[in-house]
C-alpha positions in Angstrom: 109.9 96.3 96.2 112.2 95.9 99.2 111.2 95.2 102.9 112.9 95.8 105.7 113.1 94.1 108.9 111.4 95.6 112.7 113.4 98.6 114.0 112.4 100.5 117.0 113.1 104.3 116.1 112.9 106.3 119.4 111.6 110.0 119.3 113.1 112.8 120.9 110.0 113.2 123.3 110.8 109.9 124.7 108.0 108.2 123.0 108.7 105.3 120.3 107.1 104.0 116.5 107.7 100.4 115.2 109.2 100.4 111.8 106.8 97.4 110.2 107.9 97.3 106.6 110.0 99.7 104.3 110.3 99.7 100.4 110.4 101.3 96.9 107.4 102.0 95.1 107.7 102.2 91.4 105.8 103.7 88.8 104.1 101.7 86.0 106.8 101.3 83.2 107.5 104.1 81.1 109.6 106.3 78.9 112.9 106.8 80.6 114.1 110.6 80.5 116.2 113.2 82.0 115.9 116.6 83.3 118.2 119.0 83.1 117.8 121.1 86.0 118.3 125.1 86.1 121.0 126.4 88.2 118.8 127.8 90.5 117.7 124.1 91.4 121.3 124.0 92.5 120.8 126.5 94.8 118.4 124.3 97.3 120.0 121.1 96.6 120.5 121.0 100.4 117.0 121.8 101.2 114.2 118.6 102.4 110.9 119.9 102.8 108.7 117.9 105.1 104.9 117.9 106.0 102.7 115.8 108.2 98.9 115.0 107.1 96.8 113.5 110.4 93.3 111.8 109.1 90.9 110.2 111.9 91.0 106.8 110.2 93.0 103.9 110.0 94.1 103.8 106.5 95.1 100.9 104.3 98.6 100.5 103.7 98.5 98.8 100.7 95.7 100.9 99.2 97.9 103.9 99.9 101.1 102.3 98.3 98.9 100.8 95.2 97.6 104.5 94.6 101.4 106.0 95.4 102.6 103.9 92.5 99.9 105.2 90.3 100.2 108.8 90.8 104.1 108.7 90.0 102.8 107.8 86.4 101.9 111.6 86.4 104.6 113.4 88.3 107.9 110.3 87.3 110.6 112.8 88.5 109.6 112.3 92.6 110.8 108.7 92.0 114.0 109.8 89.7 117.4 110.2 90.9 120.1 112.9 90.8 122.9 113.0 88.5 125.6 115.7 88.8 128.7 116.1 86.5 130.5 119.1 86.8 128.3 122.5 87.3 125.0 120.5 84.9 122.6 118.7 87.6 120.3 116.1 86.0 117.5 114.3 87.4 117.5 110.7 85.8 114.0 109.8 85.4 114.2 105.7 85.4 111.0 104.5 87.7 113.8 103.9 90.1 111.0 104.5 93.2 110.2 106.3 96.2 110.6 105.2 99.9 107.4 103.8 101.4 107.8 103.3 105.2 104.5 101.9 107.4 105.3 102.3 111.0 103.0 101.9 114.0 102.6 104.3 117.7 101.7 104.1 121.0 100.6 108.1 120.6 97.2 109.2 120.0 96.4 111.9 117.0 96.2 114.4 119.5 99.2 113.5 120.8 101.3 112.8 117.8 100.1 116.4 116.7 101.6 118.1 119.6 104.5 116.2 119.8 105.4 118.0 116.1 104.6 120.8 117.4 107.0 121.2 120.3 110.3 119.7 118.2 109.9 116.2 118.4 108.1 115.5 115.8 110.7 113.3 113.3 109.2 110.4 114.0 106.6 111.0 111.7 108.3 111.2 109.1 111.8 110.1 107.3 113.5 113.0 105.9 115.2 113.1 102.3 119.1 112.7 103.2 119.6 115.3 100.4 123.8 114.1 100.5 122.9 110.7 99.7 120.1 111.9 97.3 122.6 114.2 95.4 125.2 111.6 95.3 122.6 109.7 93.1 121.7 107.1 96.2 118.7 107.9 97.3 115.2 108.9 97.2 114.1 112.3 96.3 110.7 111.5 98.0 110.0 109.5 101.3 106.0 108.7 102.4 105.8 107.5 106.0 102.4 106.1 107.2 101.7 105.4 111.0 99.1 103.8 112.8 98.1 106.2 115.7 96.9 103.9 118.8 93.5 106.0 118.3 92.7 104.7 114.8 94.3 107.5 113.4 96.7 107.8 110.6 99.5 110.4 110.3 100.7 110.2 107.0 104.6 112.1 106.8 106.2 113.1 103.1 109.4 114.7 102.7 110.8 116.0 99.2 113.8 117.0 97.6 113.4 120.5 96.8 115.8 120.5 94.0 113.0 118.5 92.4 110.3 121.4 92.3 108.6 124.2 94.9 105.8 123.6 97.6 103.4 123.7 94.5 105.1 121.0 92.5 105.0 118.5 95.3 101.3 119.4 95.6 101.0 118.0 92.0 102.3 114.6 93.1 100.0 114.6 96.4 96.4 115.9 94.5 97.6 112.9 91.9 97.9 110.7 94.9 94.5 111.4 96.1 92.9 111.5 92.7 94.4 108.0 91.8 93.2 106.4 95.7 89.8 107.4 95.0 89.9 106.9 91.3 89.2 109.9 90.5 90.8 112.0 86.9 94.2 113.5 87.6 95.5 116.7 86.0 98.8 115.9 84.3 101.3 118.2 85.4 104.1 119.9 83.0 106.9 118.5 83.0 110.0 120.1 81.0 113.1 118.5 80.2 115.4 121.6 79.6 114.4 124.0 82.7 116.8 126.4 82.0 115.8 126.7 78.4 112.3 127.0 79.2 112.5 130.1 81.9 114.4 131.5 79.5 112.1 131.4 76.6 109.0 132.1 78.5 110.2 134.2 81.6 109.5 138.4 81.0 111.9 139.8 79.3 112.3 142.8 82.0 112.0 142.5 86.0 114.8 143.7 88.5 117.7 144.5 87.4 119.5 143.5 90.5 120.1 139.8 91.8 118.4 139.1 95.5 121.0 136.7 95.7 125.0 137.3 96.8 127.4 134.7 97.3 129.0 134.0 100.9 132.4 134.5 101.7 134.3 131.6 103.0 134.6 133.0 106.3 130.5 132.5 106.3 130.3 129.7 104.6 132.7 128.7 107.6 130.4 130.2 110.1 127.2 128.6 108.9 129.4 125.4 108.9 130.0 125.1 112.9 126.3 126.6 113.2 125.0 123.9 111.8 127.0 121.5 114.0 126.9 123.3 117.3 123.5 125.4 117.7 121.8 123.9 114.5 119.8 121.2 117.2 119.2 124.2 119.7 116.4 125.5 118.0 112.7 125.2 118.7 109.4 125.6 117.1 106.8 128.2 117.2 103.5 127.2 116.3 100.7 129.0 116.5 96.9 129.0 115.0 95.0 131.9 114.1 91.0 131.6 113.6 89.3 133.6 110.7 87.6 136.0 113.3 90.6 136.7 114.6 92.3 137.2 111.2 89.2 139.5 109.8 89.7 141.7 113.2 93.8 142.3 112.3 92.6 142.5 108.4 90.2 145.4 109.7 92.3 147.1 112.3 95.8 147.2 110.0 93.6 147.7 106.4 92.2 151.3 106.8 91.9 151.7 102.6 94.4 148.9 101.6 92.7 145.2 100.9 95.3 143.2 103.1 94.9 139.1 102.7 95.4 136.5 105.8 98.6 135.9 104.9 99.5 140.1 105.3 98.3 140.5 108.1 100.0 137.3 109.9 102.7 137.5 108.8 103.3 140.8 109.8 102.2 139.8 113.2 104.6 137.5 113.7 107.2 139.9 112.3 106.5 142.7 114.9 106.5 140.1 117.7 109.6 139.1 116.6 111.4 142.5 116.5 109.4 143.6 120.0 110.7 139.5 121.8 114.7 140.8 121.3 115.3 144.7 122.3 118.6 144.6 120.9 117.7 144.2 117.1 117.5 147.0 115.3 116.1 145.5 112.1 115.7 142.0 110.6 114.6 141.2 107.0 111.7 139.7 106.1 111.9 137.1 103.4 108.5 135.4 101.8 108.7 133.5 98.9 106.7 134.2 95.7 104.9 131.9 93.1 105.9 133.4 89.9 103.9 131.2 87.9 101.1 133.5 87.5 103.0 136.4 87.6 105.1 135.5 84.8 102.1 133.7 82.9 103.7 130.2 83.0 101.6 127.0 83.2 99.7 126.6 86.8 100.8 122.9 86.3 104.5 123.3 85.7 106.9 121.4 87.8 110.3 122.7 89.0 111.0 125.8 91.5 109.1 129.0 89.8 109.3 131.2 93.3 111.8 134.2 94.1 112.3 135.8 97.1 110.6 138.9 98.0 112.2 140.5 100.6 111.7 143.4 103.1 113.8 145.5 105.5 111.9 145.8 108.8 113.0 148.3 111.4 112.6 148.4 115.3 109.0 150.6 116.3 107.6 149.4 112.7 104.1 148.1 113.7 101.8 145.3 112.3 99.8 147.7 110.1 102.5 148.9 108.8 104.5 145.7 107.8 101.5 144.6 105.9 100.5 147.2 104.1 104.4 147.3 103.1 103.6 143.7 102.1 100.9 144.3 100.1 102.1 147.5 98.3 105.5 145.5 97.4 103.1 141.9 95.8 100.7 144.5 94.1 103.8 146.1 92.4 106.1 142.7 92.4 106.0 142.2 88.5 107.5 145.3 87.8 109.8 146.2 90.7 110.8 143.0 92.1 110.5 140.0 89.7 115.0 139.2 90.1 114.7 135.7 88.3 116.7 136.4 85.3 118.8 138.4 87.6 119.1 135.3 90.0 119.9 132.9 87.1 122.3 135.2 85.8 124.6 135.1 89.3 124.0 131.4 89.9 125.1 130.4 86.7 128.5 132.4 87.2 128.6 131.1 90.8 128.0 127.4 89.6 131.4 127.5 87.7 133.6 129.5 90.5 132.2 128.8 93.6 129.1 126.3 93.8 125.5 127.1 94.1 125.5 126.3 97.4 126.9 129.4 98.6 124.2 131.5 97.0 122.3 132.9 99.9 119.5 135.8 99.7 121.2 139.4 99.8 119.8 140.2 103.6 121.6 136.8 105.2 123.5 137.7 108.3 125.3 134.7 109.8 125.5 136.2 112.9 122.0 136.8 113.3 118.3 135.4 112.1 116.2 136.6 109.3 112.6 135.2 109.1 110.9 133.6 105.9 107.9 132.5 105.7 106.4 130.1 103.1 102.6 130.5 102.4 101.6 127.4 101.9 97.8 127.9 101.8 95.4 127.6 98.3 97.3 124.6 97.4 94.6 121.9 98.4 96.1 120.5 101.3 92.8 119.4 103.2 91.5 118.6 99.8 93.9 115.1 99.7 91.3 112.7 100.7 91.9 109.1 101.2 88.9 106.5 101.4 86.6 109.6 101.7 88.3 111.1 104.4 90.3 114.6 104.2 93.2 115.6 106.8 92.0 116.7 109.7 95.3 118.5 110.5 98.5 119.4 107.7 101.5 120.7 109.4 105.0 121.2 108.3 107.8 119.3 109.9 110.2 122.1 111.5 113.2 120.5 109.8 114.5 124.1 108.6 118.3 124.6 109.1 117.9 128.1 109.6 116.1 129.9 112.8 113.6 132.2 111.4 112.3 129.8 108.9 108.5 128.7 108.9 105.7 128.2 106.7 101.7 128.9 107.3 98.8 126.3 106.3 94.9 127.0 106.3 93.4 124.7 109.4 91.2 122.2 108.5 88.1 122.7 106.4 89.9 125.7 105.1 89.1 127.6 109.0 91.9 129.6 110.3 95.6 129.4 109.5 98.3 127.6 111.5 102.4 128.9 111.4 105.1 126.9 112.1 108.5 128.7 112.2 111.8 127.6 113.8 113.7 130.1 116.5 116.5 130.0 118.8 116.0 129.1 122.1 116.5 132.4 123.6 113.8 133.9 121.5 111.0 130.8 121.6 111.0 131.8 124.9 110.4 135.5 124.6 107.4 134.5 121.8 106.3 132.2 124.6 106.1 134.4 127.1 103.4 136.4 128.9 104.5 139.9 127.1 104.5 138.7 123.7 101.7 136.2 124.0 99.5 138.7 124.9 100.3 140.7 122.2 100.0 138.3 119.5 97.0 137.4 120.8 95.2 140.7 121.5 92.7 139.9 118.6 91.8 136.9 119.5 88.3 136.6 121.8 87.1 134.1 124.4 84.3 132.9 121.7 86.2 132.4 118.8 85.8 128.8 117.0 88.8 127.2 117.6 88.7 123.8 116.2 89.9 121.2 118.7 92.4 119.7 117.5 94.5 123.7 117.1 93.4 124.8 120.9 97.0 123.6 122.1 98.6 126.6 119.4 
């Protein structure tokens, strides 16, 4: 374990958290191995994820670390490192540890909350430096616990994504739970050979087309000053829907089609979108798919088993319409939309001549954004308890590079469901304003339960 000395680290909202100690937790020694990752690992080897988890309780530190140490027993690639050579990408599986940071804050819960909530939020967390990390340097998993003046504890992760999907870092943070309250832990699957695997046990059939493309160099140019110019400009959204406002849009946009939580808000958030900027015509709509059960792979299985599915949306379209749209197209996905071999197929070609990097989705426009949106609920995030206590509040960190990507998470106790998406400046504001607001709240009443610590989304 390694400790460093006191920092300071200043927020962008002007506040400030002490950096008390930082080190490497290791898992118990064990049988070193490699994975050899599938090219579409490749394809998000740029990509942190980051989430926050705020419990009302002052947590112990070395509790959490003990219990962080056990639970990489079950899930040993978080604490691997990368090895490329050529176009093959390997995670080295050694016990060489993940970064444990305990900090310390002047903010309150309710403060720290709103402070992610409105951009400033990085202090709660240390985000994977995915250059370092694919140079073979550095962590692909960071854990960042601080004490909130309040007694409160905001616990921050952030993950490499090349390492696995929203689900397989869920495996490493139900283990983490399991092993602090010493509870059994269910072994996740862990393959060695990715590619060889999807291709023995992924459908033979699916789309015959690749939702992928590769940029062109004048893009890949583009997105190059982007990201050094306006990447910084943008700003989050977030915003929490209760269940009776969600069983009201369910109702209104259903008629005879069984619509879920995440249909219908997502499709809010889409029409707001198109109605907040008069002069698009249509914008795509990207969300992300689980295939595992689709595809009839192991619920437990590690590595990135989502595609894209991905809609054309067109000015005047309403709510009701968007998710039924949604609906019909996950209903049918299996059979009309499942590109995985397809995708494998281009990123292994692109891997050799150009680099998996430039593999983008089909509907990416440079000069404008697309939205995605991650459904991140059903994946026990309020269920990762620590000395009895679950989260009161599970947000994602809006560390996205691209405006237009967000995620949704189910509010605490499973009530409700809170988005967090980035935007440009320009169009935050529209969402923010009094036209738009009204809009996307029109099914929301005076006497909904809104928990307390969501009435500020």
């Amino acid at each position: 374990m390694q400790s460093s000395s006191v920092v300071r680290v200043r927020s962008g909202g002007g506040g400030a958290s002490i950096v008390q100690a930082k080190r490497l937790i290791q898992p118990p020694p064990a049988r070193n191995f490699d994975v050899s990752c599938a090219s579409f690992d490749r394809v998000v080897e740029m990509v942190p994820i980051a989430v926050v988890f705020f419990y009302e309780r002052h947590l112990d530190v070395e509790a959490l670390a003990n219990a962080v140490a056990d639970a990489l027993a079950y899930v040993p690639v978080y604490a691997g490192r990368i090895s490329v050579a050529g176009t093959a990408m390997r995670i080295r599986c050694q016990g060489q540890g993940v970064s444990f940071t305990v900090a310390s804050s002047e903010r309150t819960l309710q403060e720290a909350i709103r402070s992610n909530a409105t951009d400033r939020g990085h202090w709660l967390v240390d985000i994977v430096n995915v250059i370092s990390a694919h140079q073979g340097h550095s962590p692909l998993l960071t854990v960042r616990v601080t004490h909130l003046s309040d007694g409160a504890t905001a616990i921050g992760c952030s993950f490499h994504h090349s390492v696995g999907d929203f689900r397989s870092f869920m495996l490493f943070m139900n283990a983490w739970g399991a092993t602090a309250s010493g509870e059994p832990v269910s072994e996740a699957l862990i393959v060695e050979d990715r590619s060889a695997y999807l291709d023995e046990h992924l459908p033979p059939d699916g789309a015959s087309v690749s939702g992928l493309r590769v940029l062109r160099f004048s893009e890949l140019a583009r997105l190059a000053i982007y990201a050094a110019k306006d990447a910084r400009k943008k700003r989050t959204l977030s915003l929490y829907f209760a269940d009776d406002e969600i069983r009201r849009m369910r109702d209104d946009f259903g008629l005879e089609t069984r619509l879920t939580a995440n249909d219908v808000v997502c499709a809010q958030i889409t029409e707001a979108l198109m109605l907040s900027d008069p002069t698009i015509a249509r914008r795509s709509l990207g969300i992300p798919v689980n295939v595992r059960k689709r595809c009839g792979l192991d619920p437990m299985l590690l590595g990135n088993m989502v595609t894209l599915l991905q809609l054309d949306v067109r000015r005047g379209e309403t709510a009701a319409t968007i998710a039924r749209r949604i609906r019909h197209c996950l209903d049918h996905f299996s059979d009309k939309h499942l590109d995985m071999r397809s995708n494998l197929k281009l990123v292994d070609a692109a891997c050799g001549r150009w680099g998996a990097y430039r593999c983008v989705n089909v509907s990416f426009d440079v000069t404008k954004f697309h939205s995605g949106i991650s459904n991140w609920c059903n994946e026990g995030l309020h269920r990762v308890r620590f000395a009895g206590v679950a989260p009161a509040y599970v947000a994602p960190v809006a560390n996205f590079l691209l405006p237009g990507s967000g995620a949704v998470v189910e509010g605490a106790d499973g009530r409700g469901m809170l988005l967090t998406m980035t935007l440009p400046p320009e169009t935050a504001e529209a969402m923010a304003g009094p036209t738009i607001r009204a809009h996307l709240r029109r099914f929301r009443r005076d006497d909904d339960d809104i928990p307390r610590l969501y009435r500020d989304s």
